[in-house]
N, C-alpha and C positions, 0 to 999 in steps of 0.2 A: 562505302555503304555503312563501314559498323560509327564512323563517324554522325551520320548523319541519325543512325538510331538513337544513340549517345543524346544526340540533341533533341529530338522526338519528345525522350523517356523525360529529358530535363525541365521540355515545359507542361510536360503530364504531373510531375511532383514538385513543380513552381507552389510556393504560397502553402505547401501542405501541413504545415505544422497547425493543431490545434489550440484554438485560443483558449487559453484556463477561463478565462469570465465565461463564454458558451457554458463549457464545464457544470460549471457552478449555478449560472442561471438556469439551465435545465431542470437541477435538485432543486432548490428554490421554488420555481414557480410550480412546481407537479411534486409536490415534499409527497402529496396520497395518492399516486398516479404511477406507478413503475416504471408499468409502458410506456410514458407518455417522457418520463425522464432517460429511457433506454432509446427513442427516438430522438430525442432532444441534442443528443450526445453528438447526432450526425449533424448537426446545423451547420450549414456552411460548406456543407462536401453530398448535397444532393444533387450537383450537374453530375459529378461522378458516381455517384449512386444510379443517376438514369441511365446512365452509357449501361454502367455495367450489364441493368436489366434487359436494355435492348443487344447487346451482345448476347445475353443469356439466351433469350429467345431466337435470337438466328443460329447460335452454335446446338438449339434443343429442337431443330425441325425437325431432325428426320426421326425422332422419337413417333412426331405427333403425324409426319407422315409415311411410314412406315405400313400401318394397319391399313389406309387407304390403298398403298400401293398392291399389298398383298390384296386385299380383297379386289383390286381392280385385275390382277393377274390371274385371279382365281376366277372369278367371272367371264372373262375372256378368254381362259382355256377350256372349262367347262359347257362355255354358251357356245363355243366355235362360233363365234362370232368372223367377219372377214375381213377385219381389221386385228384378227386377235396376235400375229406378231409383232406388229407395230408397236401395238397397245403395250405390251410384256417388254420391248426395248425399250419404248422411251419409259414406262415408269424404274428399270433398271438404271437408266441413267440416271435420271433427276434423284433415286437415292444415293447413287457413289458420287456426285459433286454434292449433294446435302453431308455427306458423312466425310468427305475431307475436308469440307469448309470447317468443321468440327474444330480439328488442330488447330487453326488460328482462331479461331474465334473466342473458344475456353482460354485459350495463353492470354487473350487482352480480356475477356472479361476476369478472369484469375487476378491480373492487374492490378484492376482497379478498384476492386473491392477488397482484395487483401489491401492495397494502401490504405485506403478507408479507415478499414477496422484497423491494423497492426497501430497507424496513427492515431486511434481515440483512445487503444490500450497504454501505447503509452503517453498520451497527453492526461490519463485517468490519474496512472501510476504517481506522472508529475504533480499532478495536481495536489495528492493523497500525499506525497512528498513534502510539497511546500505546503502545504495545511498543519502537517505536524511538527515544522518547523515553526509556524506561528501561536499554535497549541502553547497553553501556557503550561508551568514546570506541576502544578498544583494536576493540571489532567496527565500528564503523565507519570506521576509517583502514580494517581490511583489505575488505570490502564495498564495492564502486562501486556510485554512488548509482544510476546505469544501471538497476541491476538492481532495485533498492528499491521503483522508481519503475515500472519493471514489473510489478512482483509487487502495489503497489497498487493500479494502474491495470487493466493486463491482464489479469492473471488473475482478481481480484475480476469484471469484467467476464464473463469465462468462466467465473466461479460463478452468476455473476447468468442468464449464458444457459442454464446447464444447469437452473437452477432453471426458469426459464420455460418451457424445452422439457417438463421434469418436469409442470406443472402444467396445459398446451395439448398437447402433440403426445403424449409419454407418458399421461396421463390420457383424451386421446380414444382411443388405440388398445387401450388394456384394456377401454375399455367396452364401444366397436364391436368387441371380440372375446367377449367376455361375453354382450352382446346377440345375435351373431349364432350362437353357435354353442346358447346356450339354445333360438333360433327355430328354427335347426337339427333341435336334437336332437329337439326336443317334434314335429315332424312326421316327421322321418324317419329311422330311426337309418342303415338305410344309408350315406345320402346326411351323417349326419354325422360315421360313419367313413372318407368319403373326405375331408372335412373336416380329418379330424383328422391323416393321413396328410403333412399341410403342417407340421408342427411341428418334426419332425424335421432337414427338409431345412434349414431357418431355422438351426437348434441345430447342424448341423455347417458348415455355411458359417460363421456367427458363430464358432464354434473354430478353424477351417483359418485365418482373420484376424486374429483378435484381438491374439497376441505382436506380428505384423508392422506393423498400427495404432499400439500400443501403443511401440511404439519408435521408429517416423516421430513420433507424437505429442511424444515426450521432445525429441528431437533438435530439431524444429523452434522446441521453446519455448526452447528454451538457445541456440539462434539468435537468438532475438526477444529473447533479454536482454540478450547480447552487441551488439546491433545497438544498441538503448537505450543502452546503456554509450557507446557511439563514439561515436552520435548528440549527446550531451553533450558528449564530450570535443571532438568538432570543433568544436560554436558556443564552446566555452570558447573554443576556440585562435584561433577566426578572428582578431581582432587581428595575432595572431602570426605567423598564415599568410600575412594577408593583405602585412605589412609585410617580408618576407623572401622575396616572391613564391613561394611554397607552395603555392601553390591547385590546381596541380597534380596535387601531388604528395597532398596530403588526398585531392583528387578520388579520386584513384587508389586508395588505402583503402579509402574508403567503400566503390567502387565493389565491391572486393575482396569487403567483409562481405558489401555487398547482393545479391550472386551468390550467396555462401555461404544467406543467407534463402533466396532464390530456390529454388535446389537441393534442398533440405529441403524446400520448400513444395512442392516440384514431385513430388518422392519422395513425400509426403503425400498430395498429390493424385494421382497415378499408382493407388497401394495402394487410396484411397477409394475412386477411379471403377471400378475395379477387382471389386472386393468390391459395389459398388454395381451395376455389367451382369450380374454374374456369380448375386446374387441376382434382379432381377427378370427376367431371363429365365430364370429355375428355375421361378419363380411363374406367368408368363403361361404357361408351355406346363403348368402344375396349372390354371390361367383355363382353358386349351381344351380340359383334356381334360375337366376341370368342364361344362362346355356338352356336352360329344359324352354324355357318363356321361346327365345330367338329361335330354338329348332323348331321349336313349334308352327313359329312364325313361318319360316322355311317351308315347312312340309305342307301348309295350306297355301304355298306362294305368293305369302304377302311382301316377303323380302326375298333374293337372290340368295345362291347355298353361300359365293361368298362374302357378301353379309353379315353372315353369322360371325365369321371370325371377324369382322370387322366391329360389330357391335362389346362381342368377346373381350377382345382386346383392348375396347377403350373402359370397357365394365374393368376389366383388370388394372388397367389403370385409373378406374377411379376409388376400386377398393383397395388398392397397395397406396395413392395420395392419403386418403381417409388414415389407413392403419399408420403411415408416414406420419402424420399430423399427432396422432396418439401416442407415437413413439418417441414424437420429439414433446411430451409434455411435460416429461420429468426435467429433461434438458433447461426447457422457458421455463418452467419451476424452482430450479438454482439458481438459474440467472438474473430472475428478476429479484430471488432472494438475497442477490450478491449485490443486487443494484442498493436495496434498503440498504445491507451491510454496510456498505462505500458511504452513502449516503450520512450514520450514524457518523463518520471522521469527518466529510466536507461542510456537512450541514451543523456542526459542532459552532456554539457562539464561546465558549471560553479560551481566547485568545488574548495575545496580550496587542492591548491598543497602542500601537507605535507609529506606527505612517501617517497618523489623521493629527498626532500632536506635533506642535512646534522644536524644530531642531536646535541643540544645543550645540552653540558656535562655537565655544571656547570652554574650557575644565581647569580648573587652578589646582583642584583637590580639597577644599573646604567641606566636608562632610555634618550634617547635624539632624539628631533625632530628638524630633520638639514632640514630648506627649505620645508618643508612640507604643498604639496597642496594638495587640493580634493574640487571636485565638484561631487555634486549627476547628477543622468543621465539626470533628467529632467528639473536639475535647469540652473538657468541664467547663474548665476556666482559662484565663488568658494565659499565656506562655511570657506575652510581654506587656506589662499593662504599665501604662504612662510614662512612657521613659523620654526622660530629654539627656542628652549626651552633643556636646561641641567638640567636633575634631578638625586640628587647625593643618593648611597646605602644609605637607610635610611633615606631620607626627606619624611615628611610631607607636599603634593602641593596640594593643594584646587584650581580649577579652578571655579570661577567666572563669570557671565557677563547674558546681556539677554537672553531673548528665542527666541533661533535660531542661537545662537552666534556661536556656532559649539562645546559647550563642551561637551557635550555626543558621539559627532563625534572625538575627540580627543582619546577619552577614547575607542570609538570603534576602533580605528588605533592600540593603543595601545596591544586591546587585539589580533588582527588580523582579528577581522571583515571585515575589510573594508583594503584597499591597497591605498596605495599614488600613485595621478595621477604623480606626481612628488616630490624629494626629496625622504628621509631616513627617518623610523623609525629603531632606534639603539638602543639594548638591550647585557649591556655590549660590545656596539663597533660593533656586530653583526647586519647587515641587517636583520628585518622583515620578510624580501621579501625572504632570501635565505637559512632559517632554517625552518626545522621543527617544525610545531607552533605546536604541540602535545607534544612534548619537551621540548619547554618554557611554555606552559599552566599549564603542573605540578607544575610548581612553582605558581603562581595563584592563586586568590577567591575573587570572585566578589558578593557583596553584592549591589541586584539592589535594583531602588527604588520601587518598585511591588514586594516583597517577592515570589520567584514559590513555594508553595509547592504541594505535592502529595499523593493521595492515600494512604493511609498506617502509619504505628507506627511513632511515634514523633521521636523514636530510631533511622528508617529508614531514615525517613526525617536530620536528624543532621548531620550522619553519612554517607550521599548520597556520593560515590565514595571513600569512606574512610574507607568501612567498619571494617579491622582488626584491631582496636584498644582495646587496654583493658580497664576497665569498672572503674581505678580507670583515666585515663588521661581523658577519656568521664565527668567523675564526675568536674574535673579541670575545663574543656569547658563549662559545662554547669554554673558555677559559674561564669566564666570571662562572662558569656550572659547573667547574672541576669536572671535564668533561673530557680532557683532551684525552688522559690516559684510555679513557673507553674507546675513543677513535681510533688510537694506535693499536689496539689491540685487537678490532672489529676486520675481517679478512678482507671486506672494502670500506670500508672506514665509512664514510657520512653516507654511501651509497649502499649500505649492507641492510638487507632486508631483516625488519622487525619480523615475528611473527604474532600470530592471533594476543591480545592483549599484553605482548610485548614481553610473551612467556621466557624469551631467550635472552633477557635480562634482567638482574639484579633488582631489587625491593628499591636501595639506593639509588642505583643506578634510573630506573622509572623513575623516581622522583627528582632525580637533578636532568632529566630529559624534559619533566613539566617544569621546570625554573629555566632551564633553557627557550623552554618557548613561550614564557612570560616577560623573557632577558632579550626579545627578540621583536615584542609586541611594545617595545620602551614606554610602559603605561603611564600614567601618571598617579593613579589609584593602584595599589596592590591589595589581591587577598591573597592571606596565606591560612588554609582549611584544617590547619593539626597535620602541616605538612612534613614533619621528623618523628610523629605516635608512635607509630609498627614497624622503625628502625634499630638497628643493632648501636649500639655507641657510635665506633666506627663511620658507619655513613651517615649517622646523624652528625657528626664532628663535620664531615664534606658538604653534605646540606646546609650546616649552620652557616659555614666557611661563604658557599652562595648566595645564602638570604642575603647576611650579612653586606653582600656589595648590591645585591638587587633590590631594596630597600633604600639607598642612599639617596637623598633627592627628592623620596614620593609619598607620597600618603599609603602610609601600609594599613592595612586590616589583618591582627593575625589570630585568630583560634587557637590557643593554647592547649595543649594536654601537660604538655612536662615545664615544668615552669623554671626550670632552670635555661630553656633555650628563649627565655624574653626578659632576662638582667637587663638588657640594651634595650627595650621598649621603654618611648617616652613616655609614655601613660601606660596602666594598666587597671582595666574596670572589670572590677569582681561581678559577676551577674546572679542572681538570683534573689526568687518571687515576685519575677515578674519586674524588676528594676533593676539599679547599678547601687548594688551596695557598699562600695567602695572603689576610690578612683584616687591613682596617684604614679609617682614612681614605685622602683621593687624596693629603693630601701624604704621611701614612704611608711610603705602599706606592712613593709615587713618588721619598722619600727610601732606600728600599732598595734601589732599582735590581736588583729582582729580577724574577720575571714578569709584572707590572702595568707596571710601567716598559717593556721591552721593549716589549710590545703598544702602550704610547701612544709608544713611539718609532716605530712603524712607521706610524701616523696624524699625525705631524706634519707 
């Protein structure tokens, strides 16, 4: 039997994964329409939306007949009628097989609507994923991660809730309004034009609210971004705080923002509860005069005594769906404010165009900057303005000069970071601008000057994007990083877990782990980001010891700080105002006694 369910469940979640283009087509086409992109989301999984609803309505009868049954037991006790215990068993029965059909039928409607939603949360998530993998580096310097990470987490979450409320608390109170005002009308129209007399009131309360929801809503979520945003920026800092005795003084920020949430949250809720007394006590004094109307009706014999509770109880059920509806408006109010949120990362056009340009077959390492300028968005002037530079398969070029001169900006053109306002970046002969940088990035390995590492095995960390390599070329690599001692000494050696930003190692030691996994990546293009700055002698002497053999063979790019660690660079281009003020060897440049000179006279 459990086999056979096994197989059931398997061709119920056949096929169920969500297609990201759905996704994205939704936002797209309803960019000013929420709802319309919050429905959108389900394209593709509406057979199982309808199951679920008609599941819903079979495991929600005895709600709807319930009030019938009772008034039909009340009326045949009281009328002595001669059929009246008949009457009383069989509606007894027909509710206890309505109310165990209940268990099974919630268990598969629960099913298939949680598949539903759980799958578009996270087909959402992924999507927002690979979107900000394709985001180009320029949108995320200016976007804090803060907020990134709220918009996957949080508000996805608040898509996920309004969905659910959508398919349980929306979904029961259109039926229970359906059912009752049908059982209404079919007995009494009086009695279901006072009924209807409630709609109204709902319809301008829900208007007289709505702007003023709707704008506590915005307010408090840009709250909760910003507070995200801080919340990072202080565990960044604590180190920092903690060792300049700051603790204070963070405290004291935080504390600042989380007022600020507070405040918002509190306005939010003021507006809600608000909006929320001020409808159901609209509705209970419609409950009492519903009662005073039907007894009335009762005592001149227009309808049976049990009637009244039969009328009663569906009037209750339609002022608790009403007040239901108002209750879940703050709920549709986040939600749909989370759908916009989501929307500002997928619907984003600043990507970087790679799949649509032609792939680059082969990479030699011939590198050249013909005329090449840039300026950032908010700067004055350009940072690089007309620079040509030939670099041949296999030199050694150290780029030089002060801070700000634009060599880290050079190095970012190079890797495709960044794009020339004008001018060529040429990679073997090849525009930049007109290949797919996924294509040439394989060839590639960039050793920054901040070592990233992550979560998990020293193995993991080496071997990042490389993993099938066999265990004797791994052992090679880890020898050309001056590495091995670290492994002998690590309680499991290549399988010992790193932790959060590789805290439980050495300054050195992170940096010959990123040359390890550049030594790993056999590039053909090297960059090296001022990869020995914020080192002690010591392991700069073991870093050097590395570049030194990971360099041999390939076209390096290196970012110098201390110019004593590129005597061995085949060129070295001094940078600044915007061009290459000087280019040569170290004795070259150091027998000119020009601006190379200078700068290694002020390091001696």
């Amino acid at each position: 039997m459990a086999k056979k369910k096994n197989i059931f469940e398997e061709k119920l979640t056949k096929g169920e994964d969500i297609d990201e283009d759905i996704l994205l087509e939704s936002f797209r086409r309803n960019e000013n329409n929420k709802l319309k992109i919050l429905l959108g989301l389900y394209k593709g999984q509406y057979m199982r939306l309808v199951l679920a609803v008609a599941l819903f309505a079979i495991k929600h009868t005895p709600v709807w007949v319930l009030p019938i049954a009772t008034a039909n037991i009340i009326n045949a006790a009281t009328g002595h009628e001669k059929n009246a215990v008949r009457t009383i068993v069989i509606n007894t029965i027909v509710m206890a097989v309505l109310i165990l059909q209940n268990v099974f039928t919630n268990y598969w409607h629960t099913y298939f609507y949680a598949k539903v939603i759980r799958n578009v949360e996270c087909g959402l998530r992924s999507s927002m994923v690979r979107k900000l993998q394709q985001l180009s580096i320029t949108y995320h310097n200016e976007m804090q991660s803060g907020r990134l990470q709220s918009k996957i987490m949080r508000d996805v979450e608040q898509i996920e809730n309004l969905s659910a409320q959508i398919f349980i608390s929306v979904l029961s109170i259109i039926m229970n309004m359906i059912v009752a005002f049908t059982v209404v009308l079919s007995s009494s129209m009086t009695v279901f034009l006072f009924f209807l007399a409630t709609i109204p009131v709902a319809v301008l309360i829900r208007i007289s609210f709505r702007n003023k929801i709707n704008k506590r809503n915005r307010s408090f979520r840009k709250e909760m971004e910003e507070t995200s945003v801080k919340v990072m920026e202080m565990v960044e800092l604590i180190p920092v705080t903690r060792a300049h005795a700051l603790e204070e003084n963070e405290t004291n920020k935080m504390d600042s923002q989380l007022r600020n949430v507070a405040e918002e949250g509190f306005k939010l809720d003021v507006i809600q509860s608000l909006f929320g007394s001020v409808s159901w006590a609209s509705f209970q004094l419609f409950q009492v005069l519903c009662l005073t109307f039907t007894g009335y009706l009762a005592y001149k014999g227009t309808i049976k005594p049990g009637d009244v509770v039969l009328y009663q109880t569906y009037f209750s059920t339609i002022v608790n769906q009403v007040s239901g509806i108002i209750t879940l408006i703050p709920i549709i109010s986040k939600g749909l404010e989370s759908v916009e949120s989501i929307g500002d990362i997928l619907l984003c056009g600043d990507i970087e165009q790679t799949g649509t340009r032609r792939s680059l077959d082969s990479f030699e390492g011939n590198i050249s900057f013909d005329k090449v300028s840039f300026k950032f968005r908010d700067a004055d002037k350009p940072v690089i303005n007309s620079l040509s530079l030939d670099i041949k398969k296999g030199e050694t070029v150290a780029f030089v000069g002060a801070s700000g001169a634009g060599k880290s900006t050079l190095i970012n053109l190079v890797i495709g970071f960044l794009s020339p306002d004008s001018g060529k970046v040429l990679v073997d002969g090849n525009d930049l601008n007109e290949i797919d940088l996924k294509s040439f990035r394989k060839n590639i390995a960039v050793v920054p000057q901040t070592p990233i590492l992550f979560t998990g095995t020293l193995r993991e960390n080496i071997t990042y994007g490389s993993e099938d390599i066999d265990e004797e070329f791994l052992n090679k690599v880890i020898a050309a990083s001056n590495l091995e001692e670290l492994v002998a000494s690590l309680p499991d050696g290549l399988d010992t877990k790193i932790t959060e930003h590789g805290a439980n190692l050495s300054g050195g030691q992170r940096q010959r782990v990123s040359i390890a996994r550049a030594f790993v990546r056999e590039p053909k293009l090297l960059i090296l980001d001022e990869a020995t700055s914020a080192l002690d002698t010591i392991s700069e002497r073991k870093i050097q010891e590395s570049v030194d053999r990971l360099v041999k063979d390939r076209t390096t790019l290196i970012v110098a700080h201390r110019l004593s660690t590129i005597r061995n660079a085949d060129k070295i281009a001094v940078i600044g105002e915007g061009d290459v003020l000087e280019y040569g060897t170290y004795d070259e440049l150091m027998e000119r006694r020009g601006e190379f000179y200078k700068l290694r006279s002020l390091q001696a």
